[in-house]
Backbone as ProteinMPNN parsed JSONL, in Angstrom:
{"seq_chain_A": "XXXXXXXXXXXXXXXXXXXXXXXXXXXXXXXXXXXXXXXXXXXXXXXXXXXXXXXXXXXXXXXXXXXXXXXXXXXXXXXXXXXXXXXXXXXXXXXXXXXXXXX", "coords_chain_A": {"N_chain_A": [[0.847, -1.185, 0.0], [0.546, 2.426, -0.837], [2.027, 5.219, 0.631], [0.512, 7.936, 0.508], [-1.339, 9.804, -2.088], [-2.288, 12.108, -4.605], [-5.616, 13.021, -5.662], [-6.549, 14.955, -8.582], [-9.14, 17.262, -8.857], [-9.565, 18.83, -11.305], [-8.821, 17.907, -13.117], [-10.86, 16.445, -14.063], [-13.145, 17.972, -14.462], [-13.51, 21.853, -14.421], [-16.051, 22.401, -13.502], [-18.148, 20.843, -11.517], [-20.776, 19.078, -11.458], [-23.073, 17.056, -11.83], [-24.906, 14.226, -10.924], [-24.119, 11.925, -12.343], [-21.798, 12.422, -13.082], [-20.543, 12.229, -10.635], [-20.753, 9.743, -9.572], [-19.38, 8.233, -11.088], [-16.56, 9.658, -10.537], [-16.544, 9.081, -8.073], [-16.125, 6.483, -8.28], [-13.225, 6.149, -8.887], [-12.734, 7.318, -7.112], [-12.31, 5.668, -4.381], [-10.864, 3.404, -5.283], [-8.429, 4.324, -5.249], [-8.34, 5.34, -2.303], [-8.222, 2.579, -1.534], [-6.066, 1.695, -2.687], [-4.32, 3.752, -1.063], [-2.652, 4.777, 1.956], [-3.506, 7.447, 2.526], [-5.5, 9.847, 0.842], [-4.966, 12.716, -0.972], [-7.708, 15.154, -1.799], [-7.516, 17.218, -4.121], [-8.944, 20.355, -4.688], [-8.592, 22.176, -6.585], [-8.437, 24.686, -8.536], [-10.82, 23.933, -9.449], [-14.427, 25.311, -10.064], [-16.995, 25.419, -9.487], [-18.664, 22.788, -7.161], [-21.734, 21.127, -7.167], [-24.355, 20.329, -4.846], [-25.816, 17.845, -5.553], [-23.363, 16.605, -6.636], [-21.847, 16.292, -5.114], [-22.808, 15.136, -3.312], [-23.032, 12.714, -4.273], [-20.498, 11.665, -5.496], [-18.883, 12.058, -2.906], [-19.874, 12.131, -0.175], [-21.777, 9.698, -0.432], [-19.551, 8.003, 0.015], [-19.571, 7.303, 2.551], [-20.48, 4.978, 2.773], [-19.018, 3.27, 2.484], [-17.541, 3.01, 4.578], [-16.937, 3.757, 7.348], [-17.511, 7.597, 9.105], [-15.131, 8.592, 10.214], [-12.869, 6.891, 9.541], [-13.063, 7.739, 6.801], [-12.306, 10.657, 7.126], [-9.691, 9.986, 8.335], [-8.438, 8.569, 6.07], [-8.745, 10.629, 3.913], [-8.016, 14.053, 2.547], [-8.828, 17.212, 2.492], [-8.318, 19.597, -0.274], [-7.667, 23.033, -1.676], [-10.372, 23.835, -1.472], [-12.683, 26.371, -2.583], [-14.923, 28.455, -1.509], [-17.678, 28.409, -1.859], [-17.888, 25.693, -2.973], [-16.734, 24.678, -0.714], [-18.838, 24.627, 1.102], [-21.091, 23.386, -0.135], [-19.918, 20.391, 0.179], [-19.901, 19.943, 2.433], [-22.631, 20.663, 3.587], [-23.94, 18.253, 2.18], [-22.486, 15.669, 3.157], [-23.67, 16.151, 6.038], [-26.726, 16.068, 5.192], [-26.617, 13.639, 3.931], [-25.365, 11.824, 6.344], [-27.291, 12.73, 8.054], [-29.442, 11.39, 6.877], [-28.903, 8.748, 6.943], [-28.278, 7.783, 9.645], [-30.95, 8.258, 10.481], [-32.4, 6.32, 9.051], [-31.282, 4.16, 10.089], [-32.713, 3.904, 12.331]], "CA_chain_A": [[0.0, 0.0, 0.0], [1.445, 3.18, -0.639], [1.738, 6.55, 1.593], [-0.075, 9.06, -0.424], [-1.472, 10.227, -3.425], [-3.234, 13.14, -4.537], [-6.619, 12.974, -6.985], [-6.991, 16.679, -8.964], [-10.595, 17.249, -9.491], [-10.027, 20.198, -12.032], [-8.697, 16.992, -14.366], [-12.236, 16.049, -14.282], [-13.299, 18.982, -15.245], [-13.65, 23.043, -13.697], [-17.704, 22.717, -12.75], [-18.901, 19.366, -11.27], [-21.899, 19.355, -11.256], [-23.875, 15.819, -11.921], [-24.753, 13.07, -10.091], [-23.621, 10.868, -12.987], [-20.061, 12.318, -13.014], [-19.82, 12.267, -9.329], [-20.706, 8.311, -9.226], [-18.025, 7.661, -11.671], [-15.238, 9.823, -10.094], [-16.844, 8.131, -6.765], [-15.247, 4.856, -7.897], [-12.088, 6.436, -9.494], [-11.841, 7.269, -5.741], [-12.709, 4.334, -3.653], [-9.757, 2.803, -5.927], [-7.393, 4.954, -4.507], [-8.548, 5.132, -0.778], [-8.127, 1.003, -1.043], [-4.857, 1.563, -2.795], [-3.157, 4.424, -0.325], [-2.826, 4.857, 3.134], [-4.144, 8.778, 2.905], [-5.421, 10.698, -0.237], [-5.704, 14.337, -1.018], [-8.667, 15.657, -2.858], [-7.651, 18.786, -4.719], [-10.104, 21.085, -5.391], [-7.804, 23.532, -7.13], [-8.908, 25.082, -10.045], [-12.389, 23.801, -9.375], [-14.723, 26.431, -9.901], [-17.946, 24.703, -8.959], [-19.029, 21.839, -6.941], [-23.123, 20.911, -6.88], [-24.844, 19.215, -4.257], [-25.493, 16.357, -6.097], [-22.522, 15.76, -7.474], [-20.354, 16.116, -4.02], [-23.388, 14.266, -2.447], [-22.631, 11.046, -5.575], [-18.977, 11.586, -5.227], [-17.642, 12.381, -1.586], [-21.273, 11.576, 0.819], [-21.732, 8.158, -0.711], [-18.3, 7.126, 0.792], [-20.17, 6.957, 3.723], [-21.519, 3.773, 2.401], [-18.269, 1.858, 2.113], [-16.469, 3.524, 5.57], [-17.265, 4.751, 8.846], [-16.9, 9.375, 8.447], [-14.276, 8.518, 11.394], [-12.134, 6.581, 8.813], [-12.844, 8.577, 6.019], [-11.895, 11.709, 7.757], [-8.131, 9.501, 8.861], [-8.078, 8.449, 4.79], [-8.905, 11.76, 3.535], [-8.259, 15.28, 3.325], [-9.597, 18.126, 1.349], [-7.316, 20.819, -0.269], [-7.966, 23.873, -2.835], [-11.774, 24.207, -1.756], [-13.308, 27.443, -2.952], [-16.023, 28.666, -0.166], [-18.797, 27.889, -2.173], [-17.833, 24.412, -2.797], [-17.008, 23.778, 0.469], [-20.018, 24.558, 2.072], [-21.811, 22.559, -0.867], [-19.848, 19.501, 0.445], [-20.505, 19.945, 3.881], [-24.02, 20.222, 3.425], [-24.16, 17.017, 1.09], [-22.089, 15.415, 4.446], [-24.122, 16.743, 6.945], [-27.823, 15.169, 4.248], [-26.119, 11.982, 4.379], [-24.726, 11.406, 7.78], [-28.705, 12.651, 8.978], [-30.538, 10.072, 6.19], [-27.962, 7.386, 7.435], [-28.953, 7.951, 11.287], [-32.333, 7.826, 10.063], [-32.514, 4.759, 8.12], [-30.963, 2.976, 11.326], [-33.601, 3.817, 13.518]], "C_chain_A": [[0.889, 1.243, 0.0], [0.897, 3.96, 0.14], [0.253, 7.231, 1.452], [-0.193, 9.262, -1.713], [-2.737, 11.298, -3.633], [-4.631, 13.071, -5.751], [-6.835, 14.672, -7.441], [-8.099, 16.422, -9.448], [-10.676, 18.248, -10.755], [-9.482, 19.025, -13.15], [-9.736, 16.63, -14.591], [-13.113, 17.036, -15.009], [-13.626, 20.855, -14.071], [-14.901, 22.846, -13.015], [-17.826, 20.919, -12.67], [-19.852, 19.519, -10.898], [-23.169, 18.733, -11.002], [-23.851, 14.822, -11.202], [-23.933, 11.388, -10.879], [-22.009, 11.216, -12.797], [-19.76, 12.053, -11.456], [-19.714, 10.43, -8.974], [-19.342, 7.492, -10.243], [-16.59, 8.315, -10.648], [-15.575, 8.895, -8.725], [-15.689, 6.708, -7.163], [-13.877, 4.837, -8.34], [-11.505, 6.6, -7.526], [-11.716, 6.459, -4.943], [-11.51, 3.54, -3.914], [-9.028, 3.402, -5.19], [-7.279, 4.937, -3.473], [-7.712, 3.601, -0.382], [-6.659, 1.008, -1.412], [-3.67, 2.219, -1.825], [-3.829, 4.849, 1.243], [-4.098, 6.561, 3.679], [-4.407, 9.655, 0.977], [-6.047, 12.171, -0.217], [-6.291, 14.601, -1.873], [-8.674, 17.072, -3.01], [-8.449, 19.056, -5.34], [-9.809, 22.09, -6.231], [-8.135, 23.737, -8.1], [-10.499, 24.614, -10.619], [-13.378, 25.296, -9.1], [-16.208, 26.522, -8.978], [-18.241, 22.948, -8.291], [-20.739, 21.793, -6.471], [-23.392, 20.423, -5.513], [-24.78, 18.262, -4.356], [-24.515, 15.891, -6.187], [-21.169, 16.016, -6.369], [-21.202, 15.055, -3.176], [-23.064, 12.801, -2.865], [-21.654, 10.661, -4.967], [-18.296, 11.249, -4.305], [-18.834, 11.741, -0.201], [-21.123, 9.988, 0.942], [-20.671, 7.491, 0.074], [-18.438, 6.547, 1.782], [-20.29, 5.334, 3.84], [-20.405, 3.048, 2.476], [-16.982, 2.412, 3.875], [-16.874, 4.392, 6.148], [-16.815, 6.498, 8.151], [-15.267, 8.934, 9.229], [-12.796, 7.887, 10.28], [-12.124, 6.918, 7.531], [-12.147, 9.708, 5.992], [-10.147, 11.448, 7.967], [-7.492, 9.08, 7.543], [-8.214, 9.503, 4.051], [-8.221, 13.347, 3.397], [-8.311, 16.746, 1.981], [-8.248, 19.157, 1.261], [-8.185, 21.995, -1.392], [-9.313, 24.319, -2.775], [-11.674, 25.89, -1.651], [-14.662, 27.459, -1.491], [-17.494, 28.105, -0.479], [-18.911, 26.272, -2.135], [-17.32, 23.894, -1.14], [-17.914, 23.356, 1.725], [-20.891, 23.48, 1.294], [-21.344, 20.753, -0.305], [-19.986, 19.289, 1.855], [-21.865, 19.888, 4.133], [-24.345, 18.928, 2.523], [-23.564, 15.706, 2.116], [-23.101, 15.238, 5.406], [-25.984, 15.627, 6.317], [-27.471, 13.746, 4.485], [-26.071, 11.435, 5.416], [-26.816, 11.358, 8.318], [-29.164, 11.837, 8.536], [-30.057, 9.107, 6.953], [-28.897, 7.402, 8.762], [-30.417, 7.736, 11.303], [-32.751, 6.37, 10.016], [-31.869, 3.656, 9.541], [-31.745, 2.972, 12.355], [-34.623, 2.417, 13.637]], "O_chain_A": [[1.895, 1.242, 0.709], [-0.272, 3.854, 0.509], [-0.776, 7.063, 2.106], [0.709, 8.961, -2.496], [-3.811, 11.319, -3.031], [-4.219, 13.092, -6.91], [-7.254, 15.496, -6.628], [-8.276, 15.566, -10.315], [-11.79, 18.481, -11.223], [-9.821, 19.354, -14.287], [-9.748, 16.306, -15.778], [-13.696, 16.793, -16.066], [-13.977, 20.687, -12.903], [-14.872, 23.136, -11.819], [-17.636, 20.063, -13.534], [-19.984, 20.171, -9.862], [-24.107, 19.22, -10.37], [-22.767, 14.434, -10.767], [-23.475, 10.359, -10.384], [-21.165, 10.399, -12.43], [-18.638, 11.645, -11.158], [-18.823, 9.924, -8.292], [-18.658, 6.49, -10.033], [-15.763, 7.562, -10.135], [-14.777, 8.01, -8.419], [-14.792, 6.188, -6.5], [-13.245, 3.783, -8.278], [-10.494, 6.229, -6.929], [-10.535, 6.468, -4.595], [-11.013, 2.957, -2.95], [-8.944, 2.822, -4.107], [-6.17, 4.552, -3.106], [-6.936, 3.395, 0.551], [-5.899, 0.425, -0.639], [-2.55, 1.735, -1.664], [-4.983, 5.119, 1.574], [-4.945, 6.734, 4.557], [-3.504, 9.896, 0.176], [-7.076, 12.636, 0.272], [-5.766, 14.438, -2.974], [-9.37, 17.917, -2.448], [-8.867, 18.466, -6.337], [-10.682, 22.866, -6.62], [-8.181, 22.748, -8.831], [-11.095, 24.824, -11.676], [-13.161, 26.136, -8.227], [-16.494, 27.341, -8.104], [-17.996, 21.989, -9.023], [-21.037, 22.405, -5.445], [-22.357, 20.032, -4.973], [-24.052, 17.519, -3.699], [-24.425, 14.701, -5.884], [-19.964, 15.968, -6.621], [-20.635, 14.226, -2.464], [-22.871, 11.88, -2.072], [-21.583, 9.737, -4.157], [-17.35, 10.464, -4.37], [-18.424, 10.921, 0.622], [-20.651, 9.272, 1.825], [-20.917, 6.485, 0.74], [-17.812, 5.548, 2.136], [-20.194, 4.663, 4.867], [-20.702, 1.856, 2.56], [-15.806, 2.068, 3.997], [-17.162, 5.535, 5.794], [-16.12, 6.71, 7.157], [-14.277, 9.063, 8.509], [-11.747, 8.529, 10.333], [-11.174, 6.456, 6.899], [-11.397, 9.941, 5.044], [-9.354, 12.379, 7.827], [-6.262, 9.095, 7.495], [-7.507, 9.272, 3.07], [-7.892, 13.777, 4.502], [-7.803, 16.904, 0.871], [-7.452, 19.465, 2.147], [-9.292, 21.688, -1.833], [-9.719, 25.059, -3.672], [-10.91, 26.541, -0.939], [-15.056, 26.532, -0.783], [-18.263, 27.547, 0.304], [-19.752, 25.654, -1.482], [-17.611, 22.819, -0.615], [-17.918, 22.537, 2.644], [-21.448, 22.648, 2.009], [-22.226, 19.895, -0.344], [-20.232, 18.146, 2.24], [-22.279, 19.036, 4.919], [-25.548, 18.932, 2.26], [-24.156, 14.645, 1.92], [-23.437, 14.074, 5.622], [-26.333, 14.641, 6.966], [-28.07, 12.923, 5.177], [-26.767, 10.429, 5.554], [-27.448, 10.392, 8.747], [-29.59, 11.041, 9.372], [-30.853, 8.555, 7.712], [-30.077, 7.055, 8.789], [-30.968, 7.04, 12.156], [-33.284, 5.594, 10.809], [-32.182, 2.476, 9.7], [-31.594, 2.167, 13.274], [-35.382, 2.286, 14.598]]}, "name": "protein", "num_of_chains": 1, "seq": "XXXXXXXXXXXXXXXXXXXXXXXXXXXXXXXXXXXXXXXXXXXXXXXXXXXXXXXXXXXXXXXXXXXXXXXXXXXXXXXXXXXXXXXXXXXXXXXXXXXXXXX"}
């Protein structure tokens, strides 16, 4: 397993925006998580991130790994203010449905 490795989201493209692109980069990332000890998700040169498509992408993760070990495999760089409130709220949707759904 290696250290580190970084994923650039602005290779994906400047505006993310869809739930379809976010379920694909979703598994472009999942790959990586399983391959490295810690990965950084640059947001650099990202101009937009949706709801949806941070809820597809970065939320979902939920689904395959505690936040607690996401949070220790993770770590955000380059966010813009807008996008980072967009993924915090798409976080925040998730984490409450989840808690839900286990009642």
């Amino acid at each position: 397993m290696n250290k580190m490795t970084t994923f650039k989201f602005v290779t994906i493209n400047e505006n993310l925006g869809t739930r379809q692109l976010g379920e694909y980069v979703r598994t472009l990332l999942l790959r990586l998580i399983e391959e490295n000890e810690k990965v950084v998700l640059d947001f650099t040169g990202v101009n937009v991130v949706s709801n949806s498509f941070a809820d597809e992408c970065l939320a979902k993760l939920l689904f395959t790994m505690p936040l607690e070990e996401l949070k220790q495999r993770t770590t955000f760089r380059g966010l813009n203010e807008f996008a980072r409130k967009n993924i915090a709220i798409a976080f925040r949707r998730r984490l409450n449905a989840m808690n839900l759904d286990a009642c």
